[in-house]
C-alpha positions in Angstrom: 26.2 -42.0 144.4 22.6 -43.2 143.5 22.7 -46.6 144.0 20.8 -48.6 141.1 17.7 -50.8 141.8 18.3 -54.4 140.8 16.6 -55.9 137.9 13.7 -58.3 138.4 14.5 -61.6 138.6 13.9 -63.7 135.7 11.0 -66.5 135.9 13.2 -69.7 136.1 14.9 -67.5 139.6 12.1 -66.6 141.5 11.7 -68.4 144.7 8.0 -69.0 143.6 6.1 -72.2 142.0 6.7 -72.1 138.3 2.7 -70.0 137.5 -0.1 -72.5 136.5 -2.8 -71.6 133.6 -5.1 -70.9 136.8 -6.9 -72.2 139.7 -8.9 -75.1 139.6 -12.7 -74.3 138.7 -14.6 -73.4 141.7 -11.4 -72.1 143.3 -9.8 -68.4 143.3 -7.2 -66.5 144.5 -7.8 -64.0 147.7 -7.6 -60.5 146.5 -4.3 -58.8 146.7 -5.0 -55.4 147.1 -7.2 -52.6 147.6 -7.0 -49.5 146.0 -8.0 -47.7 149.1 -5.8 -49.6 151.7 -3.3 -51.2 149.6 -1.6 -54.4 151.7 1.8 -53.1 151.2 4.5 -50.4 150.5 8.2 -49.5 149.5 9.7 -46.9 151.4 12.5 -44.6 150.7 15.0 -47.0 151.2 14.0 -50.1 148.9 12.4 -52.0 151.6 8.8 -54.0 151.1 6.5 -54.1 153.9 3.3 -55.7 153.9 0.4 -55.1 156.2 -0.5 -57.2 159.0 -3.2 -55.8 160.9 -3.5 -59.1 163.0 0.2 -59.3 163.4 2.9 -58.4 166.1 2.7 -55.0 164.3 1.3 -52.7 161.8 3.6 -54.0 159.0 6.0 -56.5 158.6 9.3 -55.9 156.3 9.2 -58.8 153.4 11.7 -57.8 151.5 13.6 -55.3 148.8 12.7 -52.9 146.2 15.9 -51.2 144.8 15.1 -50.6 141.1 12.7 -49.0 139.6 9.4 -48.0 140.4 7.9 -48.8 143.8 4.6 -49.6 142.6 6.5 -52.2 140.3 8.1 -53.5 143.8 4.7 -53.9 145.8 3.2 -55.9 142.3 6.2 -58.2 141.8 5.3 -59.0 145.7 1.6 -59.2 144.9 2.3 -61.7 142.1 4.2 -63.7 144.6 1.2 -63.7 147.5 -1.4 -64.7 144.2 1.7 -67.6 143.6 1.2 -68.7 147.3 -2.7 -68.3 146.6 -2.7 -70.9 143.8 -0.6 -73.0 145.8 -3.2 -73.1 149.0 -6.3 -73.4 145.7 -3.8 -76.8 144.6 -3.8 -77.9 147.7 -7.3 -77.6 148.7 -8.2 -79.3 145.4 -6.1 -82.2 146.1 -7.5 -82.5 149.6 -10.8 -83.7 147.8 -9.0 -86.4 145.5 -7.8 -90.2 146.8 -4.3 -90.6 146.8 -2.7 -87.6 149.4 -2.8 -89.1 153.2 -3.8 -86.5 156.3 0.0 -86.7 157.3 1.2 -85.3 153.6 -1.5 -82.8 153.6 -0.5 -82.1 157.1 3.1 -81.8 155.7 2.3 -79.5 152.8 0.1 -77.3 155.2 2.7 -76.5 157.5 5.1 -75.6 154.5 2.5 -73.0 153.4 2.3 -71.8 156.7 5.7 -71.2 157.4 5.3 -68.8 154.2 2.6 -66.8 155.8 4.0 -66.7 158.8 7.3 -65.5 157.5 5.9 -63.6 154.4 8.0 -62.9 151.2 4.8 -61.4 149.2 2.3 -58.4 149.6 -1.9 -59.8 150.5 -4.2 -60.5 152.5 -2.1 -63.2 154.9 -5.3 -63.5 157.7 -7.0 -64.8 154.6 -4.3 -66.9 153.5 -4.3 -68.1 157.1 -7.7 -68.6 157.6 -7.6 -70.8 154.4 -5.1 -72.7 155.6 -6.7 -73.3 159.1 -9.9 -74.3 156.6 -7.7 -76.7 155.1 -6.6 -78.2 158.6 -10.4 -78.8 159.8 -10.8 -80.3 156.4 -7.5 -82.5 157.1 -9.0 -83.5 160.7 -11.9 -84.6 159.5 -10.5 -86.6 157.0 -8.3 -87.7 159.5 -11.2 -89.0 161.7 -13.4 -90.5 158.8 -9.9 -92.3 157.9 -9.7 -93.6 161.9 -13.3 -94.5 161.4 -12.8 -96.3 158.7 -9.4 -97.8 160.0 -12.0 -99.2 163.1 -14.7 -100.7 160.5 -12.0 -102.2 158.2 -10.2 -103.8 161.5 -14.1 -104.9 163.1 -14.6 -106.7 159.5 -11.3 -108.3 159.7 -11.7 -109.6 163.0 -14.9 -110.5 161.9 -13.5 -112.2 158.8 -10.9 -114.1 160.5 -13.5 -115.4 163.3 -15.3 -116.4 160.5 -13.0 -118.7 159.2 -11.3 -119.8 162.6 -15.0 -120.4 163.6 -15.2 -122.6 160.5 -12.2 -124.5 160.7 -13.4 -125.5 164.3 -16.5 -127.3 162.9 -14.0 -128.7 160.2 -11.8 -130.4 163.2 -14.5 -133.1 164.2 -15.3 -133.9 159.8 -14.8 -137.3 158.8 -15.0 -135.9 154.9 -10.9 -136.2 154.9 -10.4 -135.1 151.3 -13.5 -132.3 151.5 -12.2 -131.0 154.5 -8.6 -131.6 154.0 -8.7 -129.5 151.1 -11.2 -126.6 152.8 -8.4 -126.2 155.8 -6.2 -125.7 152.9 -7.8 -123.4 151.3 -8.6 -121.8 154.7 -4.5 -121.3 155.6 -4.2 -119.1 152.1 -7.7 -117.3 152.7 -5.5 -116.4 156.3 -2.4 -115.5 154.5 -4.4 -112.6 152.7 -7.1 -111.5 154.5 -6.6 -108.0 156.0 -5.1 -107.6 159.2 -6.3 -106.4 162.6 -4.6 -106.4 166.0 -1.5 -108.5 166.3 -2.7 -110.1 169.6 -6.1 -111.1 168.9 -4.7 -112.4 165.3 -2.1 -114.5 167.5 -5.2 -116.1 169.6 -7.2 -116.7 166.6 -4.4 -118.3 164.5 -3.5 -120.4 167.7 -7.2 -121.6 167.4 -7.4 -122.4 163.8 -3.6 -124.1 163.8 -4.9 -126.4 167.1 -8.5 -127.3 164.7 -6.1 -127.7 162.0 -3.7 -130.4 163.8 -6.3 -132.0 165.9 -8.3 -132.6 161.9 -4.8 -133.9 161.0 -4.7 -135.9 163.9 -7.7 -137.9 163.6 -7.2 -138.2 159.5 -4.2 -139.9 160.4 -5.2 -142.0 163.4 -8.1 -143.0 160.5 -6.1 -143.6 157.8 -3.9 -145.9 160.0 -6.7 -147.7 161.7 -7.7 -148.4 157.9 -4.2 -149.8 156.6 -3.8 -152.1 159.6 -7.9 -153.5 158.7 -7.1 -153.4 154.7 -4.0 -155.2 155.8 -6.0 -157.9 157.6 -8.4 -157.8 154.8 -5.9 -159.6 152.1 -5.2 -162.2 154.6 -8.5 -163.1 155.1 -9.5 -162.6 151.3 -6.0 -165.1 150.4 -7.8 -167.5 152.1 -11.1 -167.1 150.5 -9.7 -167.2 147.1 -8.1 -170.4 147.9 -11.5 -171.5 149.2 -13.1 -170.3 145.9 -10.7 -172.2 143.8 -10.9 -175.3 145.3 -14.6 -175.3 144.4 -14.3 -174.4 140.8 -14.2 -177.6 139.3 -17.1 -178.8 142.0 -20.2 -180.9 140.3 -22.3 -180.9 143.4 -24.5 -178.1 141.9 -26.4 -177.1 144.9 -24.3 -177.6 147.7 -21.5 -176.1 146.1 -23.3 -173.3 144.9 -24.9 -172.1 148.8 -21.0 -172.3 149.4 -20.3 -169.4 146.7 -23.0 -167.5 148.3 -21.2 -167.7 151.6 -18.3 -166.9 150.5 -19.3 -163.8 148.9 -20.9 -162.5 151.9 -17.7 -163.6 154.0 -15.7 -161.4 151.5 -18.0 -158.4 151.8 -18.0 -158.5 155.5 -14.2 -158.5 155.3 -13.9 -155.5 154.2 -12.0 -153.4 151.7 -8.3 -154.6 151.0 -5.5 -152.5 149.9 -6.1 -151.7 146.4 -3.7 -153.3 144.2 -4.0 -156.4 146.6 -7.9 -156.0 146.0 -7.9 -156.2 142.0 -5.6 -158.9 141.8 -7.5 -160.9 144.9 -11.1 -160.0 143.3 -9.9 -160.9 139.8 -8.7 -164.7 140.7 -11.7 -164.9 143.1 -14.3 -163.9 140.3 -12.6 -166.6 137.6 -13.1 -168.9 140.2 -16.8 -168.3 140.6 -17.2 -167.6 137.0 -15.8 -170.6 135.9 -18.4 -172.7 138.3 -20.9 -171.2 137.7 -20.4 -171.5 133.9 -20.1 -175.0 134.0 -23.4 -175.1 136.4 -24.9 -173.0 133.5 -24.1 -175.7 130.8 -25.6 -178.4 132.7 -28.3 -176.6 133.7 -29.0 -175.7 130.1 -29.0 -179.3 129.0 -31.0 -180.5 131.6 -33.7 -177.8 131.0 -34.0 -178.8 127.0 -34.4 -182.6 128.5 -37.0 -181.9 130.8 -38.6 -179.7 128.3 -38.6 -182.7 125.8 -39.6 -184.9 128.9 -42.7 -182.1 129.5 -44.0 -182.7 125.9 -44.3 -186.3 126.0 -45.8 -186.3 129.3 -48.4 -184.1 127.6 -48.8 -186.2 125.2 -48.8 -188.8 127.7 -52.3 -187.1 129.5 -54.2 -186.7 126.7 -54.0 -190.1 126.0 -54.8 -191.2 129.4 -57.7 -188.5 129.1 -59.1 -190.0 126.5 -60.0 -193.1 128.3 -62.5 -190.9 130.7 -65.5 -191.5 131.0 -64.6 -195.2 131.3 -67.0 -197.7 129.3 -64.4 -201.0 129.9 -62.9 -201.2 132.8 -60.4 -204.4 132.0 -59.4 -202.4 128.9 -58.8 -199.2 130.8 -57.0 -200.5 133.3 -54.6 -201.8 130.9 -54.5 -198.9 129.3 -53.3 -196.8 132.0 -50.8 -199.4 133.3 -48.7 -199.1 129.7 -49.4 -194.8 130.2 -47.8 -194.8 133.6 -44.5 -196.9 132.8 -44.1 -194.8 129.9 -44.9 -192.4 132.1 -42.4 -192.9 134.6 -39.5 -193.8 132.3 -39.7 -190.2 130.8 -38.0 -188.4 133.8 -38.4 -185.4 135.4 -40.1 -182.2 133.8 -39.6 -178.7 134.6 -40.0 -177.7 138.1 -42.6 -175.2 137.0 -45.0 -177.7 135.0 -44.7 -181.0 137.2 -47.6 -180.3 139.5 -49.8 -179.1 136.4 -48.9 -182.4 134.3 -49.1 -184.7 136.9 -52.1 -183.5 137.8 -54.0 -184.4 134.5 -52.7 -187.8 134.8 -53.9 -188.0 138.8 -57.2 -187.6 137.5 -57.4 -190.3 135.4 -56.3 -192.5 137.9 -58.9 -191.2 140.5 -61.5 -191.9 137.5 -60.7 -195.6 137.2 -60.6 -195.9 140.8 -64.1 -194.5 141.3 -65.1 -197.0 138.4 -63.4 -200.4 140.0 -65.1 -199.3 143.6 -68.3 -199.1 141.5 -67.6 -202.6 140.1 -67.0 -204.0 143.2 -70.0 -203.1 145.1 -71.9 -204.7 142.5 -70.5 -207.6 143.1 -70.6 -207.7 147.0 -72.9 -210.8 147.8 -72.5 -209.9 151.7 -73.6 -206.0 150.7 -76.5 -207.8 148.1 -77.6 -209.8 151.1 -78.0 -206.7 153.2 -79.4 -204.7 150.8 -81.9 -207.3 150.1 -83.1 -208.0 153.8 -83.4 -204.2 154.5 -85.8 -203.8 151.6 -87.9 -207.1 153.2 -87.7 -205.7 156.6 -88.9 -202.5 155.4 -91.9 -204.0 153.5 -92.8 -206.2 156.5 -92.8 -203.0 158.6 -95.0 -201.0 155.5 -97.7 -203.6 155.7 -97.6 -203.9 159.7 -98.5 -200.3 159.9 -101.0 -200.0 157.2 -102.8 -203.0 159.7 -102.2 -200.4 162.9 -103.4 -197.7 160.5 -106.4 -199.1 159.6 -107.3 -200.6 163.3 -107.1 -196.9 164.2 -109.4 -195.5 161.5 -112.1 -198.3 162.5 -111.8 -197.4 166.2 -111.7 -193.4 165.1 -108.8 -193.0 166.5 -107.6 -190.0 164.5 -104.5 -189.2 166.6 -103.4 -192.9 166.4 -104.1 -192.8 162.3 -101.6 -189.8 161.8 -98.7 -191.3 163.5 -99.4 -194.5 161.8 -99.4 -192.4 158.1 -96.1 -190.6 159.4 -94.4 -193.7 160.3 -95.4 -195.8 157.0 -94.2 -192.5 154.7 -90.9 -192.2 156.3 -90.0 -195.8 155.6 -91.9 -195.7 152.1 -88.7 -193.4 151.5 -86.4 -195.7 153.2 -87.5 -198.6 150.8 -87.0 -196.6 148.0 -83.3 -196.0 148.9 -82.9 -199.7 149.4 -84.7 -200.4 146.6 -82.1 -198.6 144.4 -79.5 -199.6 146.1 -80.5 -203.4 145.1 -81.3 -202.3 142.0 -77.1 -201.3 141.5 -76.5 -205.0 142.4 -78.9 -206.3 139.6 -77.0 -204.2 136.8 
């Protein structure tokens, strides 16, 4: 009985990938046969071998051939190794693309291998091998750039995270609270998703940047302590300054009162901040207390300056009036004069503080003006000074006419030296007795 060779097996049944429009470009199949030493063969009894020069043996049995045409059997086998071909070309094309690790590569090479090794198809498998050892330097070297890369990413994070450990050390000894406070916040969640690098040293360096972080914390609160126990102090000492401020409100002595304020201003700065809604209320009575003062100061001080402003302009008027009696022809009359000008003068008041030296200046003059005149007066009328006067201009004509005598004895004995000194001596008090001349002369006016 002939026994019948099986039909082919439909596309959806063969043990192959489902066949792609092609390789990818740039890639091709190996060649599956050569017409002068074909790769395999089906022998008299249905069974496919294919060749395997680098094998155990010649050939190696791949599987069966029991209908048809034997040359049909070795091409259905030779579709399947240009199958496996396209498979390896996928592969290899993948290997170039992001996305398929060394390990799945690694994985799908091995599961090609295991097909050459235990071959179901009719080629070239040294090629196919050789391919696929190809593909496993390529996978290596991959696998090393990955390690590489693995070793620069993990230097940059350690790197990174120094960086910021590094930073939140400085932070520690920052009195910026709020600045800083939020930075070592901000620092934590930079932590939480920076990339990662060996458990260890990430355990040192997060010890490090949680100590810089609590030691911050520390000293913020020590701080803000230290600054509720002064504030608290503050509003007692404030308490008392606003009582002091209101007891002075309603204070007329102007100047006294108002050196107080200024003290008590600089006693409230040097206390220091209070807590704040204890500050607002405090400042608030404090400032009506000073405002209200000083208000009232300001009314007085208003009025006073529109008196002595009144004041300045008779005063001015005042001047020129006393000015007009310089230069002084009657001296009784003056005199009188001035008297009425200076109790008007003086029942006026003050001026402003600005003008008083100015105004009372004018006035000083006047006064100096009739004193000059009155001295003048009086030396006229010295008979004691009229006496001396009178005898010094006698004595010095007695000594005029004594030395002309010793002049002229001289000039008869031709005693030249003699005559000179008498000439020097008579001009010098020829001068004299004109100055006491005149000054007889004032007692005769």
């Amino acid at each position: 009985m002939t026994e019948q060779a099986p039909e082919e097996p439909t596309e959806s049944a063969r043990p192959h990938p489902v066949p792609r429009p092609g390789p990818p470009p740039g890639v091709h199949a190996a060649p599956t046969s050569s017409s002068s030493q074909p790769w395999g063969r089906v022998d008299e009894s249905g069974a496919v071998y294919v060749r395997t020069p680098d094998g155990p043996g010649p050939e190696v049995q791949v599987g069966e051939w029991l209908a048809g045409n034997p040359a049909d059997g070795v091409r259905f086998y030779e579709r399947k190794y240009a199958t496996l071909g396209i498979e390896i070309d996928l592969l290899e094309h993948r290997l170039g693309e992001a996305g398929l690790t060394p390990d799945d590569a690694m994985a799908l090479i091995g599961k090609l291998r295991d097909q050459v090794d235990r071959p179901h198809c009719v080629g070239d498998l040294a090629a196919l091998r050789q391919r696929l050892e190809g593909l496993v330097a390529t996978v290596d070297a991959q696998r090393g750039a990955r390690k590489a890369e693995r070793a620069a990413a993990r230097e940059r994070a350690r790197a990174q995270r120094a960086a910021m450990v590094a930073e939140a050390e400085k932070l520690a000894s920052s009195s910026q609270w709020k600045a800083s406070g939020e930075r070592f916040r901000a620092l934590i969640e930079e932590w939480r998703t920076a990339p990662h690098t060996e458990r260890s040293y990430e355990q040192e360096l997060w010890k490090r940047l949680s100590h810089a972080r609590s030691s911050f914390e520390k000293r913020r609160r020590a701080w803000f302590a230290t600054r509720d126990t002064e504030r608290s102090e503050a509003v007692a000492v404030k308490e008392k300054l606003v009582k002091e401020a209101e007891a002075l409100a309603t204070s007329k002595d102007w100047g006294p009162t108002s050196a107080s304020f200024r003290l008590l201003m600089q006693r409230w700065k040097d206390a220091g901040p209070a807590t704040r809604e204890a500050e607002q209320e405090l400042w608030a009575r404090f400032k009506t207390a000073q405002d209200t003062f000083f208000a009232a100061r300001s009314t007085v001080f208003d009025e006073r300056d529109a008196e002595q402003q009144a004041n300045f302009t008779k005063k001015q008027q005042l001047a020129e009036e006393a000015e007009a009696l310089v230069p002084i022809s009657d001296l009784n009359a003056a005199r009188t004069a001035l008297r009425s000008i200076q109790d008007r003068w003086a029942e006026i008041g003050h001026v402003p503080r600005a003008e008083k030296a100015s105004i009372e200046r004018r006035l000083q003059q006047v006064e100096q003006a009739l004193r000059g005149a009155e001295e003048t007066r009086w030396k006229r009328s010295n008979p004691e000074a009229r006496a001396r006067a009178s005898a010094t201009v006698e004595q010095l004509t007695t000594s005029i006419a004594k030395l002309e005598k010793q002049r002229t004895a001289a000039a008869a004995a031709g005693k030249s030296t003699d005559v000179e000194k008498s000439e020097a001596a008579i001009a010098a008090r020829r001068e004299w007795l004109e100055q006491a001349q005149n000054t007889l002369q004032e007692f005769s006016d």
